[in-house]
C-alpha positions as CSV (number, residue, x, y, z in Angstrom):
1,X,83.4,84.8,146.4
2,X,82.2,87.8,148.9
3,X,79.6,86.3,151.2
4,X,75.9,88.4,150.2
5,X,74.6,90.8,152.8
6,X,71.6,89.7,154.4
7,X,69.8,93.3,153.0
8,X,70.7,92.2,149.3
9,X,69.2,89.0,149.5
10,X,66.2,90.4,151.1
11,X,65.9,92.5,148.2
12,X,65.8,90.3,145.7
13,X,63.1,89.3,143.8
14,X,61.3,86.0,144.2
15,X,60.7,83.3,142.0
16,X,58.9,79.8,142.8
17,X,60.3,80.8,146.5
18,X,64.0,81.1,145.6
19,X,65.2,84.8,145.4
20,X,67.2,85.6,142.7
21,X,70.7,86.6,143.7
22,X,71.4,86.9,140.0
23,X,68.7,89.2,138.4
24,X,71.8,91.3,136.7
25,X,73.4,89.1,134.1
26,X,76.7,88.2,134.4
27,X,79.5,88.6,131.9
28,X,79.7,84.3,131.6
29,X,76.0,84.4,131.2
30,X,76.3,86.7,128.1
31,X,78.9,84.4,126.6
32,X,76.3,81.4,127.7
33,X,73.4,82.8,126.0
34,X,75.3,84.8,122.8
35,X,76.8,80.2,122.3
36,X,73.1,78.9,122.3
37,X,71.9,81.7,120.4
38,X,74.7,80.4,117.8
39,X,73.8,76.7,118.7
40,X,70.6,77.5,117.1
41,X,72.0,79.5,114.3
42,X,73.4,76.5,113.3
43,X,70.5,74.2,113.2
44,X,69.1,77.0,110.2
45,X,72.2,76.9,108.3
46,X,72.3,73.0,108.6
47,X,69.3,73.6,105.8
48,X,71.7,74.9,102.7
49,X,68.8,75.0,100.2
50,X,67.1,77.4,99.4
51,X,63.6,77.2,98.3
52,X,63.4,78.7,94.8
53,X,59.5,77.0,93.9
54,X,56.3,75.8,96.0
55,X,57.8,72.0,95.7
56,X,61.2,73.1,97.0
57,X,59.7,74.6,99.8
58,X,57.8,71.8,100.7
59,X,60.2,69.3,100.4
60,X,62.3,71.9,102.9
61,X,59.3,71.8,105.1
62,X,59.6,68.1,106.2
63,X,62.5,69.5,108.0
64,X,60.4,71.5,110.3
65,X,59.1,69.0,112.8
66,X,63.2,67.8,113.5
67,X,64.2,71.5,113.7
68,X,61.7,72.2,116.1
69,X,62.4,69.7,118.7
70,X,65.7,70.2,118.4
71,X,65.3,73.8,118.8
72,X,62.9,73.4,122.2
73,X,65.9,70.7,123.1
74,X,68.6,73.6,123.1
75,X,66.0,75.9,124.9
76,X,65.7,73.8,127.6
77,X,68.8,73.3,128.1
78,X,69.6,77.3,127.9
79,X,66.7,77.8,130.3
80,X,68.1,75.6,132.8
81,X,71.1,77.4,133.4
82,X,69.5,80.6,133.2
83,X,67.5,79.8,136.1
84,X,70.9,78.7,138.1
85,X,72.7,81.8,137.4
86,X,69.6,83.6,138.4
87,X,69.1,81.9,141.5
88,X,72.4,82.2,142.2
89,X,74.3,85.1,140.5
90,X,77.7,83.3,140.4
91,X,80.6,83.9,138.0
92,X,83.8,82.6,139.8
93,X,86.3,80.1,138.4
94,X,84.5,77.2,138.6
95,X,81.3,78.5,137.3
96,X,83.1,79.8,134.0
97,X,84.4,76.4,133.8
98,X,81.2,74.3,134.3
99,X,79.6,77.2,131.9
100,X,82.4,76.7,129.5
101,X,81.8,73.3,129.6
102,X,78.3,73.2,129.3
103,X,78.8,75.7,126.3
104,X,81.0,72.9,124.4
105,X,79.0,69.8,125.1
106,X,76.0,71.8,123.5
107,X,77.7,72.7,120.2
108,X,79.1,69.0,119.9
109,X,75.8,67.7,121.0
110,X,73.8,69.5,118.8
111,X,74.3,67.6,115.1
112,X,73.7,63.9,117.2
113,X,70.4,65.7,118.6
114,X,69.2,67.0,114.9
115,X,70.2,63.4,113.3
116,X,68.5,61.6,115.6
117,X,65.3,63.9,115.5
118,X,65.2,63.9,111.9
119,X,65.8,59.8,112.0
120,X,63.0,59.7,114.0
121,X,60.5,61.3,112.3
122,X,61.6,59.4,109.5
123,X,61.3,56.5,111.2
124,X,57.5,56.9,112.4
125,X,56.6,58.7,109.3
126,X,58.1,55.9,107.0
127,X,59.8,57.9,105.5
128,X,57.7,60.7,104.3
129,X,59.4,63.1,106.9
130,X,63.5,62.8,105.4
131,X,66.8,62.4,107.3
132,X,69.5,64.5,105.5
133,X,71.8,62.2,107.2
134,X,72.5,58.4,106.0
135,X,73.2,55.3,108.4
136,X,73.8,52.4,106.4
137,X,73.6,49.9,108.9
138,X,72.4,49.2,112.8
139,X,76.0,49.9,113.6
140,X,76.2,53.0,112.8
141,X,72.8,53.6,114.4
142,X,73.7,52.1,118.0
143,X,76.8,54.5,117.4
144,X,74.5,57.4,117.2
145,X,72.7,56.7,120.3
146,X,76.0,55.9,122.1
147,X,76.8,59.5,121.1
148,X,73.6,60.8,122.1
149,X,73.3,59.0,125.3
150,X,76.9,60.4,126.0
151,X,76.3,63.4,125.7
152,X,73.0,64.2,127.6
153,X,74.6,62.5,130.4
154,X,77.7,65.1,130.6
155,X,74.8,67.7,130.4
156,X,73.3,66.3,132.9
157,X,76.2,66.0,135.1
158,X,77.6,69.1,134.4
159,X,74.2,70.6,136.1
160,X,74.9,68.3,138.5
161,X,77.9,69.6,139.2
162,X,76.6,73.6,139.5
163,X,73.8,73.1,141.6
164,X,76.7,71.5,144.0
165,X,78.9,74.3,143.6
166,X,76.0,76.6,144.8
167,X,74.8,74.4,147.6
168,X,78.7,74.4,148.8
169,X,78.7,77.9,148.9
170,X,75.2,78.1,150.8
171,X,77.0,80.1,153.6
172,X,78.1,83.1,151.3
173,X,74.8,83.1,149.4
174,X,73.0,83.1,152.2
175,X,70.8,79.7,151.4
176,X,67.5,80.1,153.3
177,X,66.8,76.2,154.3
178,X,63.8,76.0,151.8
179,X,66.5,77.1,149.3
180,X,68.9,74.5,150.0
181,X,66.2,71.9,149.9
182,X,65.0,72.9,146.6
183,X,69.0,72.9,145.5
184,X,69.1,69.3,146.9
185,X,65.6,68.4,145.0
186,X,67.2,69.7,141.7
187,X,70.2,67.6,142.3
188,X,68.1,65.1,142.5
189,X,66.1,65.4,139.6
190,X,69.4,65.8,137.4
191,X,70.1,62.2,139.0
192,X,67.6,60.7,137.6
193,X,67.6,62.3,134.5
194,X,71.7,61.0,134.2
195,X,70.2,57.5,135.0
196,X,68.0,57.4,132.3
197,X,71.2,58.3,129.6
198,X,72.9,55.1,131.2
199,X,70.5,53.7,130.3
200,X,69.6,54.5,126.8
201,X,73.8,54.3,126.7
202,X,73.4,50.7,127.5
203,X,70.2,49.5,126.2
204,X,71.3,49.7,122.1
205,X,74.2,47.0,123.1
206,X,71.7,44.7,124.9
207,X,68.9,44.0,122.1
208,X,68.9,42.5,118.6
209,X,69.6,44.9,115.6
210,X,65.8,45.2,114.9
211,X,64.7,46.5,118.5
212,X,68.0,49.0,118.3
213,X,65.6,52.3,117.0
214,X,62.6,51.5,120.0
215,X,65.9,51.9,122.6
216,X,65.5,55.9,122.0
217,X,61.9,55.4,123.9
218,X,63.7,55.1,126.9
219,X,64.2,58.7,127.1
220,X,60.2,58.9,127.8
221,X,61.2,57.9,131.0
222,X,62.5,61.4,132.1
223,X,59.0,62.9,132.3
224,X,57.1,60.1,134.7
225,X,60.2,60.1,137.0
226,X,61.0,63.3,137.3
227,X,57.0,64.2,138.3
228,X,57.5,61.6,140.8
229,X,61.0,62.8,142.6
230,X,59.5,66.4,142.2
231,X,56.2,65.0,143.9
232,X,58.1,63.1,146.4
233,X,60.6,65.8,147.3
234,X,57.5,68.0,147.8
235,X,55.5,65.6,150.4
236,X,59.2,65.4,152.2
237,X,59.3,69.0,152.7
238,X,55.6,69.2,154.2
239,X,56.4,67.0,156.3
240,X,59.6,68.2,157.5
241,X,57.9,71.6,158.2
242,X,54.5,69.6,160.2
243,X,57.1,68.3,162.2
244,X,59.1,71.6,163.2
């Protein structure tokens, strides 16, 4: 890529103390966006009946909670690289690969994340909340989370993998030293987040066949530790700068 002029960064607009070399959407953002727009798309159509009496539609309406979360799953995903290519405006090879990437993970990842929604409002709800999707045995369920463990990890690793692209190129973009630390912090935080997929990966193949569905708790985990490695990255940084 062209190394950024000082001036253009200096222009940018500033976000949570990042300026946004990427404030004009690139042409692998559009195809990113247009892909989860379709990722979602496909959660509605995964409904094929329509309602055609008040019992109908309430029956479809025990539905909604799985769609929902499922929904705010793909949009945080899709926010998370729209921050990146915001903060860093890229669209060379690799980041069409990563994006591309990215882009296909979701769209296999997306029936595993309804099913295991929908079996888990099932699951707390006894019931009263339906699966449309049968598992006939614990095997089949560990096989779900294998799945679903699987593939949050490549999305976590894949944003891995972008945030080190931009910090390699911190020369041409023009990283102020704030800016590389919170690229390093983000790196970070996607760290622990792949950690936590290992081990909700492993966990199902460790524990009798009736502890198998409290194994998808694990993923609780994410919020408590990523506070902390935000908090922690945070106190780092003031310190860093008392001691400059």
């Amino acid at each position: 890529m062209q190394p950024l002029t000082q001036q253009y960064v200096d222009q940018c607009p500033v976000e949570d103390g990042f300026h946004m070399r990427g404030m004009a959407m690139t042409r692998i953002e559009v195809f990113t966006d247009a892909a989860f727009a379709f990722a979602v798309t496909m959660l509605v159509i995964s409904i094929d009946q329509i309602p055609r009496s008040i019992p109908e539609l309430v029956a479809i309406s025990k539905y909604i909670p799985a769609f929902v979360l499922s929904v705010a799953q793909m949009v945080f995903i899709w926010h998370n690289h729209s921050v990146w290519s915001r903060r860093f405006g890229l669209e060379d090879s690799k980041t069409v690969f990563l994006s591309v990437a990215l882009v296909i993970t979701v769209l296999v990842y997306i029936y595993p994340l309804k099913m295991m929604f929908e079996g888990f409002f099932s699951w707390i709800s006894m019931g009263y909340l339906p699966s449309q999707y049968d598992l006939n045995n614990y095997a089949e369920l560990r096989l779900l989370f294998y799945y679903f463990a699987a593939g949050f990890l490549i999305i976590c690793l894949l944003f891995i993998a972008m945030y080190r692209h931009a910090l390699n190129l911190r020369t041409q973009l023009l990283l102020r030293e704030s800016e590389i630390y919170q690229t390093q912090t983000n790196i970070k935080i996607r760290t622990v987040m792949a950690g936590v997929c290992v081990l909700a990966f492993i966990a199902p193949a460790l524990v009798p066949d009736s502890w198998v569905p409290f194994t998808g708790t694990i993923y609780a985990l994410i919020w408590p530790l990523v506070a902390w490695t935000e908090k922690t990255r945070y106190q780092q940084w003031q310190q860093m700068n008392l001691g400059s």
